[in-house]
C-alpha positions as CSV (number, residue, x, y, z in Angstrom):
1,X,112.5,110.2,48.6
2,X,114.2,110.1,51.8
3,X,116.6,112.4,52.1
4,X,120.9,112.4,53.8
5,X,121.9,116.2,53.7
6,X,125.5,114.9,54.4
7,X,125.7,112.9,52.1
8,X,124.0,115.4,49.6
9,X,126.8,117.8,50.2
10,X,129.1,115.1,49.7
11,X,127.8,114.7,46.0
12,X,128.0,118.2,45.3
13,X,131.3,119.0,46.5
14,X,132.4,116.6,43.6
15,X,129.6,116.2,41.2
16,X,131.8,114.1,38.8
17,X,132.6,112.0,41.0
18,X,130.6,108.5,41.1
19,X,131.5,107.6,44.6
20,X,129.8,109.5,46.9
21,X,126.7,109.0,44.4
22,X,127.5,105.1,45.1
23,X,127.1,105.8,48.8
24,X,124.1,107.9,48.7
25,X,122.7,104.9,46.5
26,X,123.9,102.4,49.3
27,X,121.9,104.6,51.9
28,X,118.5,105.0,49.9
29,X,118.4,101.0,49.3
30,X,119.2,100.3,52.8
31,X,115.5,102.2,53.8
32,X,113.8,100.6,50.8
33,X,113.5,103.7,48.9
34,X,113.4,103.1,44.9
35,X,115.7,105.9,44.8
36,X,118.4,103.9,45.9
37,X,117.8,101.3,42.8
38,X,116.9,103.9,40.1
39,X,120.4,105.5,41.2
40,X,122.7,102.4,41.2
41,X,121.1,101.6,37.7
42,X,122.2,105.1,36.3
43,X,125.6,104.8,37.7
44,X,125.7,101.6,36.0
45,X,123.9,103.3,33.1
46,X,126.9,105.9,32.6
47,X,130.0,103.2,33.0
48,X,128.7,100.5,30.9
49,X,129.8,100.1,27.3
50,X,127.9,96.3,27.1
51,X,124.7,96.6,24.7
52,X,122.3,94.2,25.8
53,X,123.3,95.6,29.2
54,X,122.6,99.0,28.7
55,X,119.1,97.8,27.3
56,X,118.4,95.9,30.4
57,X,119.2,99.1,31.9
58,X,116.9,100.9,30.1
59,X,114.1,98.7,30.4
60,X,114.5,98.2,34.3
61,X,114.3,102.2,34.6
62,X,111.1,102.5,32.7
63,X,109.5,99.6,35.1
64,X,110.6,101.6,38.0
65,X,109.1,104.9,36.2
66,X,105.8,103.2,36.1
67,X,105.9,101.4,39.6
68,X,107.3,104.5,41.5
69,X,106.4,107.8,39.2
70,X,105.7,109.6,41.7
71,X,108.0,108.8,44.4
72,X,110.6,109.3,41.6
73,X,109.6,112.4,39.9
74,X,106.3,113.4,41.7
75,X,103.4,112.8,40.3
76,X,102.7,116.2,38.6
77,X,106.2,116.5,36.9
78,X,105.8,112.7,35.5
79,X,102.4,114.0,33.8
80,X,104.5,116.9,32.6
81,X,107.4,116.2,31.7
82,X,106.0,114.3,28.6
83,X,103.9,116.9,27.2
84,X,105.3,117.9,23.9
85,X,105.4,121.3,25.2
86,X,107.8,120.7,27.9
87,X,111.4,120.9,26.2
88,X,110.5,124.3,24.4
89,X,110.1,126.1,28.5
90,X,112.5,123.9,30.2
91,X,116.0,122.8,30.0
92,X,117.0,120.0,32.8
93,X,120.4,119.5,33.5
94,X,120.8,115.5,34.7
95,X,123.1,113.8,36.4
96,X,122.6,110.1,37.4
97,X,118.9,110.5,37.4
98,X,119.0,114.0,39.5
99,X,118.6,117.6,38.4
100,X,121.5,119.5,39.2
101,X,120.7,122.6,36.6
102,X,117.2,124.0,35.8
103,X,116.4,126.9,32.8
104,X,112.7,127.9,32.3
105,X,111.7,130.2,30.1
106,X,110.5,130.9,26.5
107,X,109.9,133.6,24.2
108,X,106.6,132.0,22.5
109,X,103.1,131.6,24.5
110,X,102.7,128.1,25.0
111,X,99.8,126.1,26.0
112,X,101.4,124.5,29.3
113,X,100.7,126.8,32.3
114,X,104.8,127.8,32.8
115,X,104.1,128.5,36.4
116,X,102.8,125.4,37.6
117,X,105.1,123.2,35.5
118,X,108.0,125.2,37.2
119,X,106.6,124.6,40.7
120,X,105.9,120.5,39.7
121,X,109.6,120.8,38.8
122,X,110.9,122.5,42.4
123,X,108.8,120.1,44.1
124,X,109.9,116.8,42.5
125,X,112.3,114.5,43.9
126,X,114.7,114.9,41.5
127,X,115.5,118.5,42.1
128,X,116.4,117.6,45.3
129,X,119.9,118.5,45.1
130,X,119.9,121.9,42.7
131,X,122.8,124.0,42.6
132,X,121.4,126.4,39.5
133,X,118.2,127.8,38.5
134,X,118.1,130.2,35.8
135,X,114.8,131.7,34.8
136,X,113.8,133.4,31.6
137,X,110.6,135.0,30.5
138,X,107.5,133.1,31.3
139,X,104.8,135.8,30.9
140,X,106.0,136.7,27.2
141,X,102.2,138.5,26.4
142,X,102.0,142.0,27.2
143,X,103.1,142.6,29.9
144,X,106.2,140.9,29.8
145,X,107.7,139.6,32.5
146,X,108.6,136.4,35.1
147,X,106.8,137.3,37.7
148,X,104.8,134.1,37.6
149,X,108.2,132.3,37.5
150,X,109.0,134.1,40.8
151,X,105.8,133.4,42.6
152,X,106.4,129.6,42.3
153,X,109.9,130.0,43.3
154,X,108.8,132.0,46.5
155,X,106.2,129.5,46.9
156,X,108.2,126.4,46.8
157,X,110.1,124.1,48.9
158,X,113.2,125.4,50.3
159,X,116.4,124.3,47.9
160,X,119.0,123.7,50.5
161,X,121.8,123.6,47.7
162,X,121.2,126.1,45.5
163,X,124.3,128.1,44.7
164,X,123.3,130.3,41.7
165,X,120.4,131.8,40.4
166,X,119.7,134.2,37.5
167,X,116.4,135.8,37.1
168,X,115.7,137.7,34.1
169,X,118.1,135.1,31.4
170,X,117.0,136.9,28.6
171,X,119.3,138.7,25.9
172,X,118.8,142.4,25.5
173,X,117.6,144.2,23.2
174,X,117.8,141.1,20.5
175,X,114.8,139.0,22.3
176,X,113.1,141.8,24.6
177,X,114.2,145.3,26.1
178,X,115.3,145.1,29.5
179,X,112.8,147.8,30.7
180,X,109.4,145.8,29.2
181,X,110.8,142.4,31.4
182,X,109.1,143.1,34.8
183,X,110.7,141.4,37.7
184,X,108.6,141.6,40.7
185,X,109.9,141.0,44.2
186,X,112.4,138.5,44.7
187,X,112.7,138.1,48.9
188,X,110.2,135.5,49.0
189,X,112.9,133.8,46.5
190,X,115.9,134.5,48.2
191,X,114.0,133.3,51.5
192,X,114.1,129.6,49.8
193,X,117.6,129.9,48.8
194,X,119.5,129.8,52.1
195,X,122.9,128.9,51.1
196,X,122.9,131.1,47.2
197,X,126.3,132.5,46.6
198,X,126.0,134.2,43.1
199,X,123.0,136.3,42.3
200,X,122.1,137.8,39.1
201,X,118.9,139.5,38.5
202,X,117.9,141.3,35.2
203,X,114.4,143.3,33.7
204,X,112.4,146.0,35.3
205,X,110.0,146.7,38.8
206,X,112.7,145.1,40.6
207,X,111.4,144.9,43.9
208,X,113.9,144.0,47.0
209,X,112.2,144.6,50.4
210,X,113.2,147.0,53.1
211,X,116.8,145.8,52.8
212,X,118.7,142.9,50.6
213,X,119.6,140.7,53.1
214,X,121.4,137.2,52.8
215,X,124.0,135.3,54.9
216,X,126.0,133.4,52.3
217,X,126.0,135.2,49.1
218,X,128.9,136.3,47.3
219,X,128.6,137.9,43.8
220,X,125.5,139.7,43.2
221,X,124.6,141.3,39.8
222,X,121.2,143.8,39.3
223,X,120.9,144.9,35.9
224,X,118.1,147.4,34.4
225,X,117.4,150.7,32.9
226,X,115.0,151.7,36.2
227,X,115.9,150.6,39.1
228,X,112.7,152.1,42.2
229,X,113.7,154.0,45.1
230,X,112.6,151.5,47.1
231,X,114.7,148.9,45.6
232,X,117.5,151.4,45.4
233,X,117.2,151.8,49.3
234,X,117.0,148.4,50.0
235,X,121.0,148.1,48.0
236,X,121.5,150.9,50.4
237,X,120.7,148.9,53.7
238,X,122.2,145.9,52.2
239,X,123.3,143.4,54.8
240,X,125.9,140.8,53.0
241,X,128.5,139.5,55.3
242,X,129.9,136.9,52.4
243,X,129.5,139.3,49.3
244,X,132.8,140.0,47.4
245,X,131.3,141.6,44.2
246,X,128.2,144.1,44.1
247,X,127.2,145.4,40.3
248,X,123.8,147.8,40.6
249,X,122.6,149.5,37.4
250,X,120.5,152.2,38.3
251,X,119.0,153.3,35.1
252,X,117.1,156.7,33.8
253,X,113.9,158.3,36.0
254,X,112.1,157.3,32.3
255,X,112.5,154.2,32.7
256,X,111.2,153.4,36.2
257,X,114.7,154.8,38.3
258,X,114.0,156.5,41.3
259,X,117.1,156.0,42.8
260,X,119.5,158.4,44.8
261,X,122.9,159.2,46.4
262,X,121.3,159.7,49.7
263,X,119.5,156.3,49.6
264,X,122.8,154.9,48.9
265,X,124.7,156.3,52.1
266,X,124.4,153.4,54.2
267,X,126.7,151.4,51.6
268,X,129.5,153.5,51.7
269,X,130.0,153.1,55.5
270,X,131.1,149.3,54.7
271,X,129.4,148.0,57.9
272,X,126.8,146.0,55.9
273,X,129.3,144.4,54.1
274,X,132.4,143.6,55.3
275,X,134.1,141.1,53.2
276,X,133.1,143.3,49.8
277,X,136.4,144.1,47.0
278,X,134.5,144.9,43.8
279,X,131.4,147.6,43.9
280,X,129.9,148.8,40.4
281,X,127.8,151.5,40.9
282,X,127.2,152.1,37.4
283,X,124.5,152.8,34.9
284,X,123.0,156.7,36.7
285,X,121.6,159.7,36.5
286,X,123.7,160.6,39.3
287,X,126.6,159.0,38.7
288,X,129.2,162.2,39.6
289,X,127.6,162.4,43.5
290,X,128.4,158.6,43.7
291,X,132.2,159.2,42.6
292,X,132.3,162.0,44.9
293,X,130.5,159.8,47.8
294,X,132.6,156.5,46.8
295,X,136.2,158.5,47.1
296,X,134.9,160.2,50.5
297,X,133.3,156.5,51.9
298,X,135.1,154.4,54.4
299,X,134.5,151.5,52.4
300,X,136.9,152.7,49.7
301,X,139.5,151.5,51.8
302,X,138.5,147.6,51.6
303,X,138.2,147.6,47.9
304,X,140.4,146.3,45.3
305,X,138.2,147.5,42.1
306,X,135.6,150.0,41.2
307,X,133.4,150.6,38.0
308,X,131.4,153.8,37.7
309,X,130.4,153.3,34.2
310,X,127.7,153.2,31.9
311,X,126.1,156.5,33.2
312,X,126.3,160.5,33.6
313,X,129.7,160.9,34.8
314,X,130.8,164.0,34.1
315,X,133.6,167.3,34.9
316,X,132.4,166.9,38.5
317,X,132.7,163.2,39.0
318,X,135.7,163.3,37.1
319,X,137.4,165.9,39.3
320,X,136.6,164.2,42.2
321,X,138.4,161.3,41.3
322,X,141.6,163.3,40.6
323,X,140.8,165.5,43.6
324,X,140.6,162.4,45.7
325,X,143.9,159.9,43.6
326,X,146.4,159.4,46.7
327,X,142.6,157.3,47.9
328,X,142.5,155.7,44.7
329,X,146.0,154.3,44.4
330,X,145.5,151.2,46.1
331,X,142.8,149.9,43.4
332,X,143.9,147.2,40.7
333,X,141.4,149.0,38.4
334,X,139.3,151.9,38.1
335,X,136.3,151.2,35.2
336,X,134.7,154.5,33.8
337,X,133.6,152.9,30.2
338,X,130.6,155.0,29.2
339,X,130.9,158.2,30.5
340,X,130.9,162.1,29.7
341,X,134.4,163.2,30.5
342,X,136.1,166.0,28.1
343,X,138.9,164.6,26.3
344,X,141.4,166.9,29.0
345,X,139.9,165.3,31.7
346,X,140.3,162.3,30.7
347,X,143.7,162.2,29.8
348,X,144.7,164.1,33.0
349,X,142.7,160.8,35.1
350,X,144.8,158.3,33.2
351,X,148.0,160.1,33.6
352,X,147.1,160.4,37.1
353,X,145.9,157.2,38.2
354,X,147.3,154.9,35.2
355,X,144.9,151.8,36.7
356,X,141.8,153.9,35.2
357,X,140.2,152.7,32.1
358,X,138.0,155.3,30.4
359,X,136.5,153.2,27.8
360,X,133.7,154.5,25.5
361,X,133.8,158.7,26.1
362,X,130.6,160.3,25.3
363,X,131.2,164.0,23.6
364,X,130.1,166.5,26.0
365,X,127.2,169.2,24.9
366,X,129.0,172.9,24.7
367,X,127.5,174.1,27.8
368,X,129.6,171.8,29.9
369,X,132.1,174.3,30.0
370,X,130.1,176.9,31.3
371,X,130.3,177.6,35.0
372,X,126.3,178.5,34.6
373,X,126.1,174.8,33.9
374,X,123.5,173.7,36.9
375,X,124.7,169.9,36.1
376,X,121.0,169.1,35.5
377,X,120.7,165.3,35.0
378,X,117.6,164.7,33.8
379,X,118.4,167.4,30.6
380,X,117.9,165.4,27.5
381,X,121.7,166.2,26.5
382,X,123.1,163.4,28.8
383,X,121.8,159.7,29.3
384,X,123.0,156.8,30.9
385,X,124.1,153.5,28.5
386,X,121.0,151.4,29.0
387,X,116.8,153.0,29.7
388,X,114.6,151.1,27.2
């Protein structure tokens, strides 16, 4: 298929409407491309009501199918696609002949290899104009994970659309605990994605280079129960001129986390990103050294919202906060759900800084009144929300 970028981005910046589709249709049938005919026929396909038109429809598509296949669809996704396998790994998400959404994944072994069906999909003609991959798990025996998902992605052609991607779209812990999905790394991905603005990544051996850098991306969400020190680092050097929303979970040393506050200095300059307002640190061992760093960090000042929950937060993360609550003021909200505050404390943040939500409160052990108390996070009396 020949391809109009302009006109792509024209599509997509109004998916519904059958216009620009019209034009793009125009364009292919102009260069003799079968594109151009299998398009105008959907278009007609959609706004028809007439039977025996529709049918003609229908039967002029399938001649194409078997004149073009693999112009159309590539020749490796038309042997695919009708395996009876196929719908129980993928989900395709059409519009007027094109794939504008794509889920793989499955919970059950299946006899189609899930790798190479994903990387006839990326390749076909059809995908041409992506805007969402989601990926679930495609290695289901032990060990679990998506990594061959991931290697086709990295491997593939280059999805100059792609606006969202979620790897690791599995529920937790009803289908699979989040710390027996293993990841793998994901730059070789993100080096295919060049214009991805929402980034969601969820399992375990999360694996993000020297430093997570990307031009255009905007949201980014990494959720486990272990995140590496290397990968922790990499968050720490993070270069993201666009991104508006960072969410990290950190995890438990158990679980694969190896993770720490001096890793994460580099963040809390703000020079790596620039345009952020919401940072969620949440989820860790050492989650009272990142509320002291985050109220001492010059990029507190840029930021409308923080969440430090779901971890060890404790009397000296809490204190901090109220230590540091004429810095705080500015912030539309202040998320501590999941934490280990002492009733007191937590009553004297709220009453302080009314914009903090405390959210679930763990009971503290009795030593956490002692001043002996060596704050010892990897004790067995404290744990963050989610390991396993």
């Amino acid at each position: 298929m020949q391809r109009n970028l302009e006109l792509e981005r024209a599509i997509l910046a109004a998916p519904d409407d059958p216009q620009p589709w019209s034009v793009y249709a125009d364009w292919l049938q102009s260069r003799g491309d079968p594109w151009g005919e299998r398009l105008t026929l959907e278009l007609r396909r959609e706004q028809s009501d007439d039977e025996d038109e529709l049918v003609h429809i229908l039967g002029r598509l399938a001649q194409l199918q078997r004149q073009h296949g693999g112009t159309i669809m590539g020749e490796r996704l038309s042997t695919w696609i009708n395996e009876p396998d196929f719908a129980d790994i993928v989900e395709l998400e059409w519009h007027y002949g094109f794939v504008l959404g794509l889920r793989v994944g499955s919970l059950e072994d299946v006899e189609l290899p899930v790798s190479e069906v994903l990387a006839a999909i990326l390749a076909s003609p059809a995908c041409c104009m992506l805007r969402r991959i989601s990926v679930g798990i495609t290695d289901p025996s032990y060990p679990t994970s998506l990594r061959s998902a991931v290697t086709a992605l990295a491997a593939g052609p280059v999805h100059e659309h792609l606006a969202e991607l979620f790897l690791g779209d599995f529920s937790y812990p009803d289908e699979c605990e989040i710390s027996w999905v293993s990841v793998g790394d994901i730059t070789g991905v993100l080096a295919r994605c060049p214009a991805l603005r929402h980034l969601h990544v969820r399992g375990a051996e999360i694996e993000l280079g020297d430093a997570l850098v990307h031009p255009t991306l905007e949201t980014l969400v990494i959720e486990t129960g272990g995140l590496p020190a290397r990968a922790c680092a990499a968050v720490g050097r993070a270069r993201l001129p666009a991104l508006r929303s960072m969410e990290v979970w950190f995890g438990r040393r158990e679980y694969g986390g190896g993770g720490s506050i001096e890793q994460l200095a580099p963040l809390f300059d703000g020079a790596g990103l620039p345009a952020l307002r919401h940072l969620a640190l949440k989820n860790s061992e050492f989650q009272d050294a990142i509320a002291h760093a985050l109220v001492h960090a010059d990029i507190l000042a840029q930021l409308a919202s923080v969440s430090l929950g779901m971890g060890i937060l404790r009397k000296r993360g809490g204190e901090a906060l109220l230590a540091a609550a004429d810095r705080l003021r500015h912030l539309a909200r202040i998320d501590l759900d999941f934490n280990w505050l002492s009733a007191e404390l937590a009553a004297e943040l709220v009453r302080v800084l009314p914009r903090v939500h405390i959210g679930e409160r763990n009971e503290p052990p009795p030593t956490y009144f002692d001043d002996d108390d060596d704050g010892d996070e990897g004790d067995g009396d404290y744990y963050t929300q989610v390991g396993e």
